[in-house]
C-alpha positions as a Markdown table, in Angstrom:
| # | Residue | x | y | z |
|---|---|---|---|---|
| 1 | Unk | 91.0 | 92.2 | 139.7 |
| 2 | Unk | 92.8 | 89.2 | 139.3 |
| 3 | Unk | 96.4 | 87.6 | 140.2 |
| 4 | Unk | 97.5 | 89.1 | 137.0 |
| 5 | Unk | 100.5 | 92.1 | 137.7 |
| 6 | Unk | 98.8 | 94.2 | 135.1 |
| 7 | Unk | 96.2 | 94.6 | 132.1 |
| 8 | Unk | 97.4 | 94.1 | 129.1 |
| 9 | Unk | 96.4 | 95.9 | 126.2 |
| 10 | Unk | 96.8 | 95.4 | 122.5 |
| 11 | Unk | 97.0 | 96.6 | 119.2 |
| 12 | Unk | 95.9 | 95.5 | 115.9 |
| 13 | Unk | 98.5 | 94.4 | 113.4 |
| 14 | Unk | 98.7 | 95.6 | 110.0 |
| 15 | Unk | 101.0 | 95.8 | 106.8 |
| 16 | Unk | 103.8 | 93.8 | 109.2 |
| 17 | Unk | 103.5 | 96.1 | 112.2 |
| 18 | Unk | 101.6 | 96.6 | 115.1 |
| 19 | Unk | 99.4 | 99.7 | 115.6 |
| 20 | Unk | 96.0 | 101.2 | 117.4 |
| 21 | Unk | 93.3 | 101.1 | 116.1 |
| 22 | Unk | 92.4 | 104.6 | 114.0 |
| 23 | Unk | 90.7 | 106.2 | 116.7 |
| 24 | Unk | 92.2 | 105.0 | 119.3 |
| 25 | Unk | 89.4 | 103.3 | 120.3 |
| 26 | Unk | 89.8 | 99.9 | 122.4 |
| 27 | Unk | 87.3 | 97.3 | 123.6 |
| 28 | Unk | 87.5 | 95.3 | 126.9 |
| 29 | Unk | 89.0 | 91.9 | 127.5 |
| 30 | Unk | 87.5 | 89.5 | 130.3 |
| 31 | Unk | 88.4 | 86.4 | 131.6 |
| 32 | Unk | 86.4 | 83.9 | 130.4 |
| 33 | Unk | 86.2 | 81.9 | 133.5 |
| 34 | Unk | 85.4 | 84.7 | 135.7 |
| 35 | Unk | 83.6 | 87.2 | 133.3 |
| 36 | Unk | 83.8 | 90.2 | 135.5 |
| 37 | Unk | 87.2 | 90.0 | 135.9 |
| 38 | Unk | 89.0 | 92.5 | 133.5 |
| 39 | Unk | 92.2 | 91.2 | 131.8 |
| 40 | Unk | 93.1 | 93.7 | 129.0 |
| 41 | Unk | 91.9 | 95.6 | 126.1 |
| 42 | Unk | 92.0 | 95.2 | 122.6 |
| 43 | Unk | 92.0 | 98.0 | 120.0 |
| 44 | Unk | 88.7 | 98.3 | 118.2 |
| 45 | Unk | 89.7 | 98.6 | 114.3 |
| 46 | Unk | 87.5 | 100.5 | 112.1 |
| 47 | Unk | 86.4 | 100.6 | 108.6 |
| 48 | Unk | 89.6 | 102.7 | 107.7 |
| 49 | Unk | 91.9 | 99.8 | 109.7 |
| 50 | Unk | 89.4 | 96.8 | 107.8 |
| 51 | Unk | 90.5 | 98.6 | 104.5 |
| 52 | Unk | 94.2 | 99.1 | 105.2 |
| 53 | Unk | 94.5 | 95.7 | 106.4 |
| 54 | Unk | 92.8 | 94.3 | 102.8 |
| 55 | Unk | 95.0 | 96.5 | 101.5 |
| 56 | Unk | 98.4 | 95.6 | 102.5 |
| 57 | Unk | 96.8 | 91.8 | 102.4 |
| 58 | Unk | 96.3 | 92.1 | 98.8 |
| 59 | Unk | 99.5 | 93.9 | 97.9 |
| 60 | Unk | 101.4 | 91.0 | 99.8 |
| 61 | Unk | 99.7 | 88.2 | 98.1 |
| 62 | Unk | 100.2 | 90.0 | 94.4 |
| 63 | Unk | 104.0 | 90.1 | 95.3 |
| 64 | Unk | 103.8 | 87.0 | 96.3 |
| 65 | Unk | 102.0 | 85.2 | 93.2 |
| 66 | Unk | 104.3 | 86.7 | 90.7 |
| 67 | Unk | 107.9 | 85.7 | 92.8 |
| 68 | Unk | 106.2 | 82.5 | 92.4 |
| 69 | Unk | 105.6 | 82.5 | 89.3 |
| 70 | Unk | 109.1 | 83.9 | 88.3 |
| 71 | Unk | 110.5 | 81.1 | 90.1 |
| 72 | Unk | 108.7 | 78.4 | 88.7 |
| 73 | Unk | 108.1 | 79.8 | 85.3 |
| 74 | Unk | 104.7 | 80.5 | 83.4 |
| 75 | Unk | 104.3 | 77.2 | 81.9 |
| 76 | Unk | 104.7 | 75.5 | 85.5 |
| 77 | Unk | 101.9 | 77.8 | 87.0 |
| 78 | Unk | 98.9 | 75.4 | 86.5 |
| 79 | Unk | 101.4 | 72.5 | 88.2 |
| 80 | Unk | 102.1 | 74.9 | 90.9 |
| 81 | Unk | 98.5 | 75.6 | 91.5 |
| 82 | Unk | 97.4 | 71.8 | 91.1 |
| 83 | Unk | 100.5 | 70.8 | 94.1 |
| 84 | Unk | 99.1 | 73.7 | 96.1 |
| 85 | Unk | 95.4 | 72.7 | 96.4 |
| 86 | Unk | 96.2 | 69.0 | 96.8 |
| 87 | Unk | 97.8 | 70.3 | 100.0 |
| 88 | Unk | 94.5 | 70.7 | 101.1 |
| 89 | Unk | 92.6 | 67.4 | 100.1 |
């Protein structure tokens, strides 16, 4: 064990909120500079917590675009889009 007071452990965070994985499954977490000591653990999503996370992703970004787009108007949306990708140029 290490100097650490504890191991920590986890969860994975979904829909704005932390929660364990579906099974309750976790995985272990090591230090990498001295792999066999054990820091924590880390829940282990599954399918079921990959598909509630795209989920709640997608239903965040779709109430996103639209308040955007009720902001700024439908005739500004191409402007909007143009100012957003040059961001990234």
């Amino acid at each position: 064990m290490s100097n650490m007071d504890q191991v920590i452990t986890t969860d994975i965070f979904i829909g704005g909120s932390n929660r364990p994985a579906s099974n309750g499954a976790v995985y272990d977490l090591f230090n990498p500079a001295r792999p066999t000591e054990l820091v924590g653990h880390a829940a282990a999503a599954t399918r079921d917590d990959v598909d509630a996370a795209v989920r709640a992703a997608r239903g965040d970004c779709h109430v996103d675009r639209r308040a955007a787009c009720a902001v700024a108007g439908e005739e500004s949306r191409p402007a909007l889009l143009l100012g957003f990708f040059s961001f990234f140029a």
